[in-house]
mmCIF file as Biopython writes it, N, C-alpha, C and O atoms, coordinates in Angstrom:
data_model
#
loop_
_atom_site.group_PDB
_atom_site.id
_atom_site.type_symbol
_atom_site.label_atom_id
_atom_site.label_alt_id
_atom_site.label_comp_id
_atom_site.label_asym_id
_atom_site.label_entity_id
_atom_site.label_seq_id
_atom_site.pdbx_PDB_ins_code
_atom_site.Cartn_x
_atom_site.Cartn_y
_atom_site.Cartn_z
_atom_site.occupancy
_atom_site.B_iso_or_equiv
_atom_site.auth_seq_id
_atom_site.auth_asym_id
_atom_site.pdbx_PDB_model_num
ATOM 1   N N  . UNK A ? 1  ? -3.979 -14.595 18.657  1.0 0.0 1  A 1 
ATOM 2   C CA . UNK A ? 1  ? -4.515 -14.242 17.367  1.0 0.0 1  A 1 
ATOM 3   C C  . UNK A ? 1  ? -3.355 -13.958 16.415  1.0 0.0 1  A 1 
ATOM 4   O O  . UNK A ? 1  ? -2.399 -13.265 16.763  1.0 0.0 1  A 1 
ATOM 5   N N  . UNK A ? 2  ? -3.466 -14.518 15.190  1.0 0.0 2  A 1 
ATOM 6   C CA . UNK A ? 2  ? -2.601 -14.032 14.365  1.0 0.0 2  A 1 
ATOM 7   C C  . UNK A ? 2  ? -2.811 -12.868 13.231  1.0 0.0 2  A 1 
ATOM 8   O O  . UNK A ? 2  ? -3.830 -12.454 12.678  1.0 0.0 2  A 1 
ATOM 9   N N  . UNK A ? 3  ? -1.189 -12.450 13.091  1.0 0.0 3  A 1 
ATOM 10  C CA . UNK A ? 3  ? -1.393 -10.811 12.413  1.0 0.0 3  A 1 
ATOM 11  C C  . UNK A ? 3  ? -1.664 -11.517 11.114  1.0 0.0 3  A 1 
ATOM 12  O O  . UNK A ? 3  ? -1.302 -12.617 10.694  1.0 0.0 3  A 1 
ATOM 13  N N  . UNK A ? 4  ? -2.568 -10.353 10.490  1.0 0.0 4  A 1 
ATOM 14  C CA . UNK A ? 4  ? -2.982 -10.572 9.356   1.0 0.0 4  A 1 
ATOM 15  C C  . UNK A ? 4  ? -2.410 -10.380 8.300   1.0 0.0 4  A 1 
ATOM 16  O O  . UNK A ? 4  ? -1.776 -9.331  8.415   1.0 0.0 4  A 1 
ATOM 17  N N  . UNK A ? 5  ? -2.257 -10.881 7.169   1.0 0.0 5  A 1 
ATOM 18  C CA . UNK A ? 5  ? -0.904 -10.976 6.037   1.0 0.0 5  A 1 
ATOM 19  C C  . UNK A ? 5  ? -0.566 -9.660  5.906   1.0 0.0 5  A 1 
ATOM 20  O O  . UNK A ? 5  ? -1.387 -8.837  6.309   1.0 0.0 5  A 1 
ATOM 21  N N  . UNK A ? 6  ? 0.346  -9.322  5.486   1.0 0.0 6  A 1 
ATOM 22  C CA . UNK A ? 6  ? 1.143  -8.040  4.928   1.0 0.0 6  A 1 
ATOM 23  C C  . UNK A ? 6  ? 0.171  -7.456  3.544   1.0 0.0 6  A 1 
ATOM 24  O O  . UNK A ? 6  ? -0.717 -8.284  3.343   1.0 0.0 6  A 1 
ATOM 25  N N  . UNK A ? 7  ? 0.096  -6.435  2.676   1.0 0.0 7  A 1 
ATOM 26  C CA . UNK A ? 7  ? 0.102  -6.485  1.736   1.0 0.0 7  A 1 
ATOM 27  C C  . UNK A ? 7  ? 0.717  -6.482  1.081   1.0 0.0 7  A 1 
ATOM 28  O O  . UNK A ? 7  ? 1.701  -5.852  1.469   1.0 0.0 7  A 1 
ATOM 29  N N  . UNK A ? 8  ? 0.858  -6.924  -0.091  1.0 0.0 8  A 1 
ATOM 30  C CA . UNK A ? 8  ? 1.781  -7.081  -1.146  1.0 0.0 8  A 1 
ATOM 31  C C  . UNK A ? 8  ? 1.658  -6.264  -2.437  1.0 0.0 8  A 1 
ATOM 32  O O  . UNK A ? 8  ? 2.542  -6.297  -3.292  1.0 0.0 8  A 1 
ATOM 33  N N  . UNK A ? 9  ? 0.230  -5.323  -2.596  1.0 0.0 9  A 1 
ATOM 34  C CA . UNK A ? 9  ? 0.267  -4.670  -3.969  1.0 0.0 9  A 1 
ATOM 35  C C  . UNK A ? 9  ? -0.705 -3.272  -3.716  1.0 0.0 9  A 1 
ATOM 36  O O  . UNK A ? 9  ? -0.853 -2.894  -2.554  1.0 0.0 9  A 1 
ATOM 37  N N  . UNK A ? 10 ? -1.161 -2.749  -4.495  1.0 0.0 10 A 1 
ATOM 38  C CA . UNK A ? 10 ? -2.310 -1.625  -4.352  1.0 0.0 10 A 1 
ATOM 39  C C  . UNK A ? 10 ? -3.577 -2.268  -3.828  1.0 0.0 10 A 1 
ATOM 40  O O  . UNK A ? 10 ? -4.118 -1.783  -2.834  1.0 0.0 10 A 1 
ATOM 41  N N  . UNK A ? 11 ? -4.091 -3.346  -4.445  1.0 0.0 11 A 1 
ATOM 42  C CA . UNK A ? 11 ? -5.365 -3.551  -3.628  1.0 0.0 11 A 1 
ATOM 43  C C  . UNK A ? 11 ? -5.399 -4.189  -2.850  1.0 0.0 11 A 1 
ATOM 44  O O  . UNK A ? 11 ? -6.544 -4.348  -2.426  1.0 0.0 11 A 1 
ATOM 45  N N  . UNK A ? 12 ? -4.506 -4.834  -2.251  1.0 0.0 12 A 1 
ATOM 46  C CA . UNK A ? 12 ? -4.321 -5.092  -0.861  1.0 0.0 12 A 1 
ATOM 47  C C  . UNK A ? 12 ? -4.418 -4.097  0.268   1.0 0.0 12 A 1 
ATOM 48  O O  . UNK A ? 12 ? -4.964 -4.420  1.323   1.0 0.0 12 A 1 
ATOM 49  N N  . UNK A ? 13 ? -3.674 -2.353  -0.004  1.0 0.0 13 A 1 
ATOM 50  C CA . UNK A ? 13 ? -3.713 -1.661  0.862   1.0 0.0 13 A 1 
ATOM 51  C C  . UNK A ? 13 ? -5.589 -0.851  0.785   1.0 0.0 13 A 1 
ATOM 52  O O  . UNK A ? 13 ? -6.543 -0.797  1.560   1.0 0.0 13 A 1 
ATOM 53  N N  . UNK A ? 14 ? -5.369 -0.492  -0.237  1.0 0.0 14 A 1 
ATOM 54  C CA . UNK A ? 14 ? -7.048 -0.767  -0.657  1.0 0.0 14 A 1 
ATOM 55  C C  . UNK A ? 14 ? -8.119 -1.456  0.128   1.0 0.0 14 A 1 
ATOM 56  O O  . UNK A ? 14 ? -9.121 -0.931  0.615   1.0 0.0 14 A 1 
ATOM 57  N N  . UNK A ? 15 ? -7.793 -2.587  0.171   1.0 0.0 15 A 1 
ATOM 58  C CA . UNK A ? 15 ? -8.710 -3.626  1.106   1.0 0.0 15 A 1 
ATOM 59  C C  . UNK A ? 15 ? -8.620 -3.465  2.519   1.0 0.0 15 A 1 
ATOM 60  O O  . UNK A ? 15 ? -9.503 -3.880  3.269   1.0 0.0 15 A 1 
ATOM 61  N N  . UNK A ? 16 ? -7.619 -2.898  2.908   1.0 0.0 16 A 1 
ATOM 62  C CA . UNK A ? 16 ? -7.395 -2.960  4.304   1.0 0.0 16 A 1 
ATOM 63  C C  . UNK A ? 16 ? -7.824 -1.912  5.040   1.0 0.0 16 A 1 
ATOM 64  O O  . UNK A ? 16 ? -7.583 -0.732  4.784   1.0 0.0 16 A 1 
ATOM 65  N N  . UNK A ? 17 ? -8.734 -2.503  6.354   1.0 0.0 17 A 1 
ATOM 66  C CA . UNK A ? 17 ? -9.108 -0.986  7.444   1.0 0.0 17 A 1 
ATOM 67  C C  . UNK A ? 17 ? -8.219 0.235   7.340   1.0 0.0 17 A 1 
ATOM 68  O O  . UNK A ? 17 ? -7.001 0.106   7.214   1.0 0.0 17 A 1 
ATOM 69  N N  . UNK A ? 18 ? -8.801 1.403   7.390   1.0 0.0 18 A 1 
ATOM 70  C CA . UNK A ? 18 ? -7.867 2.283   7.656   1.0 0.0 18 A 1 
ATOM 71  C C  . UNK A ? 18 ? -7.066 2.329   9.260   1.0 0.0 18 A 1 
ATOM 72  O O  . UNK A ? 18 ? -6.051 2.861   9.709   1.0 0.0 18 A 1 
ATOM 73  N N  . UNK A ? 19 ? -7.989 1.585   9.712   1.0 0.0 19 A 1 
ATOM 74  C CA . UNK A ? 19 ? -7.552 1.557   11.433  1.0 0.0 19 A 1 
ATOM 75  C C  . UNK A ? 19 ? -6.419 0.086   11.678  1.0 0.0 19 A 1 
ATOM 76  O O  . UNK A ? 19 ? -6.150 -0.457  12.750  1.0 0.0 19 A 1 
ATOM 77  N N  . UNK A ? 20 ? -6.048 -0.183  10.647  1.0 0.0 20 A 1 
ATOM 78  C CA . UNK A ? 20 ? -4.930 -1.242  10.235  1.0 0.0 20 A 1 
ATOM 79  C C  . UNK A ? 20 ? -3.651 -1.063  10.205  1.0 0.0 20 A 1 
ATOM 80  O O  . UNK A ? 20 ? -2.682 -1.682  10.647  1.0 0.0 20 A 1 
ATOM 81  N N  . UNK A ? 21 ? -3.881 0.339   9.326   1.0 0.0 21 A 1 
ATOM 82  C CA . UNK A ? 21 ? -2.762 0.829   8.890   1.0 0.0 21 A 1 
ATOM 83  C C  . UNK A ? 21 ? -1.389 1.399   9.420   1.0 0.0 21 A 1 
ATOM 84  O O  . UNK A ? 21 ? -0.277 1.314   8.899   1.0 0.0 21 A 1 
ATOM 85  N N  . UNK A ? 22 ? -1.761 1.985   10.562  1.0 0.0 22 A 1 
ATOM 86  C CA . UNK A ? 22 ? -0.546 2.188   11.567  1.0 0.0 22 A 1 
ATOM 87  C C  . UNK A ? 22 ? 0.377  0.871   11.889  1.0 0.0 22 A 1 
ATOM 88  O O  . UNK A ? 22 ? 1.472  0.886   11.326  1.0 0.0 22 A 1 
ATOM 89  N N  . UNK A ? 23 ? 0.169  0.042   12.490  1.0 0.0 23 A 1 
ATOM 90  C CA . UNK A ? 23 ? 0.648  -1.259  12.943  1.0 0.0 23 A 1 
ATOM 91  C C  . UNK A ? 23 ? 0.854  -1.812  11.544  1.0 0.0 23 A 1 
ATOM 92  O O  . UNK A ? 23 ? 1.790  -2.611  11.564  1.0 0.0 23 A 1 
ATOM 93  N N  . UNK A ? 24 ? 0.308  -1.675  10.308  1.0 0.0 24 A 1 
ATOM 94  C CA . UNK A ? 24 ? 0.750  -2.421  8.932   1.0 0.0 24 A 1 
ATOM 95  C C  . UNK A ? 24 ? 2.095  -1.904  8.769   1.0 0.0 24 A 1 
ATOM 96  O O  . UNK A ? 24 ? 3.133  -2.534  8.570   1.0 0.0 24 A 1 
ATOM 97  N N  . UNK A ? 25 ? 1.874  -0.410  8.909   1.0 0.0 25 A 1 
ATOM 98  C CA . UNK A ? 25 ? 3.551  0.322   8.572   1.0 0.0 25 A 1 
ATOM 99  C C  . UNK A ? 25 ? 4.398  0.025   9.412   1.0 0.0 25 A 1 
ATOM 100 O O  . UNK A ? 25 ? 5.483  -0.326  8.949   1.0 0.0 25 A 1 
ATOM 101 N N  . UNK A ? 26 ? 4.289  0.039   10.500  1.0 0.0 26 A 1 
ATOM 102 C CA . UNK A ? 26 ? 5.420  -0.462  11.530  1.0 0.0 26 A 1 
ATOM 103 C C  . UNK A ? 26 ? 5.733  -2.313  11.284  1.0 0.0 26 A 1 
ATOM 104 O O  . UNK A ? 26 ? 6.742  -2.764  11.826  1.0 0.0 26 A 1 
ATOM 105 N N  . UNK A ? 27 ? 5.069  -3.022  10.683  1.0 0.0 27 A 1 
ATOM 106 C CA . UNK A ? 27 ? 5.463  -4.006  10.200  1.0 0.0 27 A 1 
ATOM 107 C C  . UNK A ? 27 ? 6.402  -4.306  8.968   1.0 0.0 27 A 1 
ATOM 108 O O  . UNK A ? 27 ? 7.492  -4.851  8.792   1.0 0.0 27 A 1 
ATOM 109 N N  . UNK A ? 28 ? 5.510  -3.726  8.260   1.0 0.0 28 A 1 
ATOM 110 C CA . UNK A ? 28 ? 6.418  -3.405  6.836   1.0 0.0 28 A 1 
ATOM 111 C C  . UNK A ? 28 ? 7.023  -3.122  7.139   1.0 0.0 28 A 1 
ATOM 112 O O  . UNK A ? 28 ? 7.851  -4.030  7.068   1.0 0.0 28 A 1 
ATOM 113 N N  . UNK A ? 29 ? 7.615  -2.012  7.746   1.0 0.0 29 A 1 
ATOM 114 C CA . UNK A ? 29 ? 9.244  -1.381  8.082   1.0 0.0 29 A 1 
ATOM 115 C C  . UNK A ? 29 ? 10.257 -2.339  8.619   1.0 0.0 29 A 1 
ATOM 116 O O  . UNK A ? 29 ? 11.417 -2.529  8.252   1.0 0.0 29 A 1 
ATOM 117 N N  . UNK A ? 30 ? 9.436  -3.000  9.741   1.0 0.0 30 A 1 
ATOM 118 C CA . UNK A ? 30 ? 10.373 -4.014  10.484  1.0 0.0 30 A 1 
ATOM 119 C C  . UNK A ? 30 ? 11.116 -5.046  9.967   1.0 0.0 30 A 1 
ATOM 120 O O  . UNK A ? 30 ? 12.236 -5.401  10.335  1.0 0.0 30 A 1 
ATOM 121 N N  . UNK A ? 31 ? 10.128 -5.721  8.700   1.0 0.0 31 A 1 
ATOM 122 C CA . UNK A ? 31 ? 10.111 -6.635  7.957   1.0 0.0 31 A 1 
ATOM 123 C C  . UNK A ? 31 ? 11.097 -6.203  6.517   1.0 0.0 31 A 1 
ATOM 124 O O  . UNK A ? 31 ? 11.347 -6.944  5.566   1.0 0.0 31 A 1 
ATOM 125 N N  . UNK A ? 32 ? 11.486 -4.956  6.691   1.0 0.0 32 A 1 
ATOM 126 C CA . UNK A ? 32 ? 11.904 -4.126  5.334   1.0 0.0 32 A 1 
ATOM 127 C C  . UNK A ? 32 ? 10.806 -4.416  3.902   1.0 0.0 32 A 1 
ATOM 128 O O  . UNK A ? 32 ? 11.250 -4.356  2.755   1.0 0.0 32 A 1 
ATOM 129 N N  . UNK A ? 33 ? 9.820  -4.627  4.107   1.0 0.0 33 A 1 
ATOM 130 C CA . UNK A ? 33 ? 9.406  -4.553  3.208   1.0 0.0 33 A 1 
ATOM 131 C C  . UNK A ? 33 ? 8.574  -3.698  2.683   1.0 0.0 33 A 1 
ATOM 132 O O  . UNK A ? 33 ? 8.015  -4.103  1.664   1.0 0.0 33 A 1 
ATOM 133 N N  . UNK A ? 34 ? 8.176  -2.142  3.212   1.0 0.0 34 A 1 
ATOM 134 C CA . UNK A ? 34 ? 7.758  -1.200  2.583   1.0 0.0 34 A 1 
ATOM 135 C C  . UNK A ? 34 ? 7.791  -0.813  1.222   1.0 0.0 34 A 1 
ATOM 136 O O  . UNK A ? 34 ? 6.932  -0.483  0.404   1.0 0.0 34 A 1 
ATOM 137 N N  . UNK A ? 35 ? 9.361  -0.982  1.201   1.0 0.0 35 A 1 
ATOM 138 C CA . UNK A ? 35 ? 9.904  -0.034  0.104   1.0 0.0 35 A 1 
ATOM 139 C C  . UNK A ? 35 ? 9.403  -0.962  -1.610  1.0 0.0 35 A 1 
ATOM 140 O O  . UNK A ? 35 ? 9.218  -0.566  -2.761  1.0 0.0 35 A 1 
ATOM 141 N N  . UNK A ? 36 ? 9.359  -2.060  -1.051  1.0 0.0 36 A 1 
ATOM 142 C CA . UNK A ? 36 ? 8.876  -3.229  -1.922  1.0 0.0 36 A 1 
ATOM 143 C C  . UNK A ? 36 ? 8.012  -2.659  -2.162  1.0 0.0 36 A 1 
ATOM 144 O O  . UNK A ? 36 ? 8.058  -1.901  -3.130  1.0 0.0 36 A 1 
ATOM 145 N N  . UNK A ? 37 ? 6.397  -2.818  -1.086  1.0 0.0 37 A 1 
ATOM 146 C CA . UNK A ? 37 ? 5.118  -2.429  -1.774  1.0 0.0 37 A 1 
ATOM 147 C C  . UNK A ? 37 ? 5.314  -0.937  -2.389  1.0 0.0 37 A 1 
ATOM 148 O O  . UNK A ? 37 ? 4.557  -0.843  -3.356  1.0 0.0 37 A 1 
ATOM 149 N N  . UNK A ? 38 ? 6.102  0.354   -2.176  1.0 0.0 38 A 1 
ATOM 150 C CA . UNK A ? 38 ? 5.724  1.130   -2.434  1.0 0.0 38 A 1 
ATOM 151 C C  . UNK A ? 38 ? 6.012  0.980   -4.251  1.0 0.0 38 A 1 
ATOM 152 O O  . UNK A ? 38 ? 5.228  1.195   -5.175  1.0 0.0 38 A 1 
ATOM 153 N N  . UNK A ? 39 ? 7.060  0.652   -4.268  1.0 0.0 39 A 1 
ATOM 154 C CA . UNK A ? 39 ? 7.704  0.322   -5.907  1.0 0.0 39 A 1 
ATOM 155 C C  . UNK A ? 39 ? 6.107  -0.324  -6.686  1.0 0.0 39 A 1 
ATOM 156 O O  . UNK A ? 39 ? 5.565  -0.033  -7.752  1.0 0.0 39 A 1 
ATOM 157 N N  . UNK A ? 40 ? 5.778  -1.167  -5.732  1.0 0.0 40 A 1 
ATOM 158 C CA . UNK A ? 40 ? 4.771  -2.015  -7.185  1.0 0.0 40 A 1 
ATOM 159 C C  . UNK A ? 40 ? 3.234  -1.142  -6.541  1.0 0.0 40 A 1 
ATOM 160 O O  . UNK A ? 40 ? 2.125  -1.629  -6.758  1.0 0.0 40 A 1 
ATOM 161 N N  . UNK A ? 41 ? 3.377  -0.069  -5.895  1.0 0.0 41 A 1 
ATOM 162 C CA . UNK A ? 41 ? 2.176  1.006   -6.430  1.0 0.0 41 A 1 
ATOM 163 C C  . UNK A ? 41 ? 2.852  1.962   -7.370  1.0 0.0 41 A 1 
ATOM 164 O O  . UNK A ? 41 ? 2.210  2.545   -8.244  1.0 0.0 41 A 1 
ATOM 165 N N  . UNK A ? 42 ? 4.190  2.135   -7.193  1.0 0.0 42 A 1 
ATOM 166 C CA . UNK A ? 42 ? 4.464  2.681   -8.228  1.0 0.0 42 A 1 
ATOM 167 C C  . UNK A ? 42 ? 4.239  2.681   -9.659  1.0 0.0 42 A 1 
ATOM 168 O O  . UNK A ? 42 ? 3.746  3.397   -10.529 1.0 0.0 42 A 1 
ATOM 169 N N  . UNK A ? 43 ? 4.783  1.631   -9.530  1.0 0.0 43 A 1 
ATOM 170 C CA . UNK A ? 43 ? 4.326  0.899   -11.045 1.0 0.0 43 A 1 
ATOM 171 C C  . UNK A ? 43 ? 2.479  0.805   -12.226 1.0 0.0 43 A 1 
ATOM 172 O O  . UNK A ? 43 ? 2.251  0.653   -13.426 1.0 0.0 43 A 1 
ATOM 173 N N  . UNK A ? 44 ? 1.431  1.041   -10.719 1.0 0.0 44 A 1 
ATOM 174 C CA . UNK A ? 44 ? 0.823  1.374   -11.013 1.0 0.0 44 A 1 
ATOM 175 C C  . UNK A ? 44 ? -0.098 2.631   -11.644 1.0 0.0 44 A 1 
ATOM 176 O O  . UNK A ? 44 ? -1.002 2.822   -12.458 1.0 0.0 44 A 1 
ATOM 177 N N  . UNK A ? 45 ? 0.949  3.512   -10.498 1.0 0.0 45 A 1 
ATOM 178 C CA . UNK A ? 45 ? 1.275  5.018   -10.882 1.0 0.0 45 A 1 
ATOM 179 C C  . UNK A ? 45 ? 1.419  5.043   -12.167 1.0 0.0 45 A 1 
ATOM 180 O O  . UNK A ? 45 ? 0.587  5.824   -12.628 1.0 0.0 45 A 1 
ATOM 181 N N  . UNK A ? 46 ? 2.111  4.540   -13.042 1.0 0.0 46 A 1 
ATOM 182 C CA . UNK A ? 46 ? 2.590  4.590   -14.173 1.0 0.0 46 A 1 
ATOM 183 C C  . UNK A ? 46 ? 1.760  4.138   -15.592 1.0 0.0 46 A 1 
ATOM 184 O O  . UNK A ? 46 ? 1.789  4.420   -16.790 1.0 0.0 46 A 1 
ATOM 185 N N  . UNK A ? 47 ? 1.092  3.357   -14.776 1.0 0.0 47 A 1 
ATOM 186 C CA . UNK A ? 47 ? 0.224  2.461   -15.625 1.0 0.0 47 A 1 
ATOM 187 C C  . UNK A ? 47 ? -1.084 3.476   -17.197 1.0 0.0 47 A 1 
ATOM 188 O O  . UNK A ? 47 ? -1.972 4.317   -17.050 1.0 0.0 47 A 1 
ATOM 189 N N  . UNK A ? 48 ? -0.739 3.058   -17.984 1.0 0.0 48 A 1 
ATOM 190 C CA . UNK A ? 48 ? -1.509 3.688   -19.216 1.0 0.0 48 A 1 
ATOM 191 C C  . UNK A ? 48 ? -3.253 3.402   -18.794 1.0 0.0 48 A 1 
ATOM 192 O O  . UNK A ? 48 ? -4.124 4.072   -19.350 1.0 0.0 48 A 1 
ATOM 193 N N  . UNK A ? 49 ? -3.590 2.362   -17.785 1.0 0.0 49 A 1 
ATOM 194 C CA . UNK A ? 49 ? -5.369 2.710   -17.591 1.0 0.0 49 A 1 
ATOM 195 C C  . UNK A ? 49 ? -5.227 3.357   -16.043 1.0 0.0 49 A 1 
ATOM 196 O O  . UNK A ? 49 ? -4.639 3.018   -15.016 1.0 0.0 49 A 1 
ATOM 197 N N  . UNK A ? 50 ? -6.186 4.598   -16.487 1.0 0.0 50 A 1 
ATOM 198 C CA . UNK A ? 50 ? -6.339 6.012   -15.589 1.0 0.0 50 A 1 
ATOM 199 C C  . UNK A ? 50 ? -6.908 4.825   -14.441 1.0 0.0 50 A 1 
ATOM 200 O O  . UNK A ? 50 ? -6.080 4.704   -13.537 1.0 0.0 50 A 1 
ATOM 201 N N  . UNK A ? 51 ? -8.160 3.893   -14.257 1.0 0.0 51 A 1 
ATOM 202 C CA . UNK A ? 51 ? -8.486 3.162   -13.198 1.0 0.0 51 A 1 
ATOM 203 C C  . UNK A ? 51 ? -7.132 2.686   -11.926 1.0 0.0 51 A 1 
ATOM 204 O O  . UNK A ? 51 ? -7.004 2.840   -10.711 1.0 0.0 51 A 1 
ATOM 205 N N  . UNK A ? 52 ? -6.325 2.065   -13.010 1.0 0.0 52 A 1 
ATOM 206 C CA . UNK A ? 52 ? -5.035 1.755   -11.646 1.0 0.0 52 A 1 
ATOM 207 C C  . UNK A ? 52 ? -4.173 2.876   -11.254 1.0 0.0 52 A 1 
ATOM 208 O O  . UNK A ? 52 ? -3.548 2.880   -10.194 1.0 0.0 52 A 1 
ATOM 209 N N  . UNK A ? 53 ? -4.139 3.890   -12.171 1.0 0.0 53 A 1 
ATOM 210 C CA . UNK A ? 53 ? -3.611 4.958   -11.821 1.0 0.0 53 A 1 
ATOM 211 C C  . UNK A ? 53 ? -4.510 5.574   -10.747 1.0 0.0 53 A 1 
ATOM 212 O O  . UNK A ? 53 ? -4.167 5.119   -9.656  1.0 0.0 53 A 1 
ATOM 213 N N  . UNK A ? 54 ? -5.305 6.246   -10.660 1.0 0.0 54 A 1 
ATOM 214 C CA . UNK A ? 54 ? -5.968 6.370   -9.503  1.0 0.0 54 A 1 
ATOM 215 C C  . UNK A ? 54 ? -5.632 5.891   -8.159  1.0 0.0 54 A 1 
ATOM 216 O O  . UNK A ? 54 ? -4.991 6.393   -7.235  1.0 0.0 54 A 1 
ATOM 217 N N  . UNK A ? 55 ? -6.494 4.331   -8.372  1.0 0.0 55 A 1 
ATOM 218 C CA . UNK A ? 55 ? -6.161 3.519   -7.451  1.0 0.0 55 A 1 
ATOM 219 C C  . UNK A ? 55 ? -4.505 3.711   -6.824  1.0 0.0 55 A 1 
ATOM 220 O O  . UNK A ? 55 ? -4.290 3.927   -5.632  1.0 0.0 55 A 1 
ATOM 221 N N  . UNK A ? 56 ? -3.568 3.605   -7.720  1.0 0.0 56 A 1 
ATOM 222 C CA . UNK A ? 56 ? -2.517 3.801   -6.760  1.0 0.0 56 A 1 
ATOM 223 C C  . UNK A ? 56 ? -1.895 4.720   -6.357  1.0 0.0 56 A 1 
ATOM 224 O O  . UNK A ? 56 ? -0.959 4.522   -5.581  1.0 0.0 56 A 1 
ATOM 225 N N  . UNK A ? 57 ? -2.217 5.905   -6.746  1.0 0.0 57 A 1 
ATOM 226 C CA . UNK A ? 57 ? -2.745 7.449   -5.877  1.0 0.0 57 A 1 
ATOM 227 C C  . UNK A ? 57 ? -3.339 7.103   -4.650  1.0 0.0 57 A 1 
ATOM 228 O O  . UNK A ? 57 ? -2.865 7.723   -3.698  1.0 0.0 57 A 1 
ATOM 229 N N  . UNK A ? 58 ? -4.266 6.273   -4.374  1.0 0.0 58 A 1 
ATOM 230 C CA . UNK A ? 58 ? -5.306 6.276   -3.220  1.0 0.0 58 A 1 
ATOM 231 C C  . UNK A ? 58 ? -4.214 5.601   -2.419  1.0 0.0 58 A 1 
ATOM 232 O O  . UNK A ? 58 ? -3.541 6.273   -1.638  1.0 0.0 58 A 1 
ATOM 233 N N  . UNK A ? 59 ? -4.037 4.498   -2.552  1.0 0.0 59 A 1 
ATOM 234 C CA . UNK A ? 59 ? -3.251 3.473   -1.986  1.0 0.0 59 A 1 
ATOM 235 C C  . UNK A ? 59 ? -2.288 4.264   -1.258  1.0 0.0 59 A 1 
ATOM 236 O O  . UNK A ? 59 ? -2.334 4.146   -0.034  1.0 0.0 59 A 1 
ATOM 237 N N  . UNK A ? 60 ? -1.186 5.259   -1.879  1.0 0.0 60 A 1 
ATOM 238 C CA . UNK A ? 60 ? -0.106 6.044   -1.559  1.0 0.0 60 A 1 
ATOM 239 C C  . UNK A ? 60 ? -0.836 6.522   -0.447  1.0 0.0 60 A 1 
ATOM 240 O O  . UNK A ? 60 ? -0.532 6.172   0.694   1.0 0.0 60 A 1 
ATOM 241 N N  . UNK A ? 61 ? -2.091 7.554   -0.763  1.0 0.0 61 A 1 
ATOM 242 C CA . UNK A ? 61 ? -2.840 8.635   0.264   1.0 0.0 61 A 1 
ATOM 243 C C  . UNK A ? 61 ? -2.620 7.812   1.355   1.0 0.0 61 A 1 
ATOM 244 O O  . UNK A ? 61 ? -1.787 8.114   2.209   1.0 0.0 61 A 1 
ATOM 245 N N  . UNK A ? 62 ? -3.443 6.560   1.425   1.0 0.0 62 A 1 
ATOM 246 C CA . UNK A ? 62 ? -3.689 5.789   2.556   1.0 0.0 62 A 1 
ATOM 247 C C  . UNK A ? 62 ? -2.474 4.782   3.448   1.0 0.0 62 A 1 
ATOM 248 O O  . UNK A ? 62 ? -2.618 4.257   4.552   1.0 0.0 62 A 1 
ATOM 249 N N  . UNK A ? 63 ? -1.445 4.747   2.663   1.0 0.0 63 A 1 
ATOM 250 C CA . UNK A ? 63 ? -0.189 4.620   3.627   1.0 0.0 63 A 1 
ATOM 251 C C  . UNK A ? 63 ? 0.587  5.617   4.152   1.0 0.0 63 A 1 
ATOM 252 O O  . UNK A ? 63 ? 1.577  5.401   4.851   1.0 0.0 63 A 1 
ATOM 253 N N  . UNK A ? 64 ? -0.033 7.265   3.689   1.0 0.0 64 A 1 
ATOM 254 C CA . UNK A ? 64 ? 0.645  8.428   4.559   1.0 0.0 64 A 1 
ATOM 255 C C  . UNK A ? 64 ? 1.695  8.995   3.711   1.0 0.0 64 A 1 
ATOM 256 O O  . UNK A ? 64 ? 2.609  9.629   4.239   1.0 0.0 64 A 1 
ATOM 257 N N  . UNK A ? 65 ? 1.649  8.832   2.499   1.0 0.0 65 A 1 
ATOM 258 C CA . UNK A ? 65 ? 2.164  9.205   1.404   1.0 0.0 65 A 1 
ATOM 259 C C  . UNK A ? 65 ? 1.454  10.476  1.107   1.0 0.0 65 A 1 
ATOM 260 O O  . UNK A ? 65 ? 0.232  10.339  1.173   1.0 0.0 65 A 1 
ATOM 261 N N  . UNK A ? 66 ? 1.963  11.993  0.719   1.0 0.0 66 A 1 
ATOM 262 C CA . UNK A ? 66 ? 1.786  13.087  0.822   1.0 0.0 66 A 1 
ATOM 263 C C  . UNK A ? 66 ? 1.408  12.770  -0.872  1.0 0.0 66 A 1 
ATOM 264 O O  . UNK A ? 66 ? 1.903  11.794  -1.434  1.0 0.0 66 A 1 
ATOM 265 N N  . UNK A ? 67 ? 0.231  13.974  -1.774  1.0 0.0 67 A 1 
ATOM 266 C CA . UNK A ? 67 ? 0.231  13.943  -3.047  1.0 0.0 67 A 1 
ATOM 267 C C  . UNK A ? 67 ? 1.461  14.304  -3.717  1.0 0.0 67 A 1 
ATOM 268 O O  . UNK A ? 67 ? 1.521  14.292  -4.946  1.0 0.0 67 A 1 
#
């Protein structure tokens, strides 16, 4: 079976099982590409509509990101 794509943005992590998520992070890490997705939730963080702001609050919560 093959692993299922990486995510690449906020609603990708969004979309994904929470029971995913362990084995997603240990990928991302492996792959160095965490630090990538975390930057472009960042960015959403930032964002002037409160909707993606939220959202990438949640996103953070749900990769084990402390508030």
């Amino acid at each position: 079976m093959a692993a299922s794509p990486l995510p690449h943005g906020t609603r990708d992590v969004l979309d994904m099982p929470p029971s995913d998520m362990p084995n997603v992070i240990r990928r991302l890490t492996a792959d160095r590409k965490l630090s990538g997705l975390v930057s472009r939730i960042h960015r959403d963080l930032h964002s002037n509509d409160p909707a993606r702001r939220s959202q990438g609050a949640l996103a953070l919560k749900r990769l084990g990101f402390p508030e």
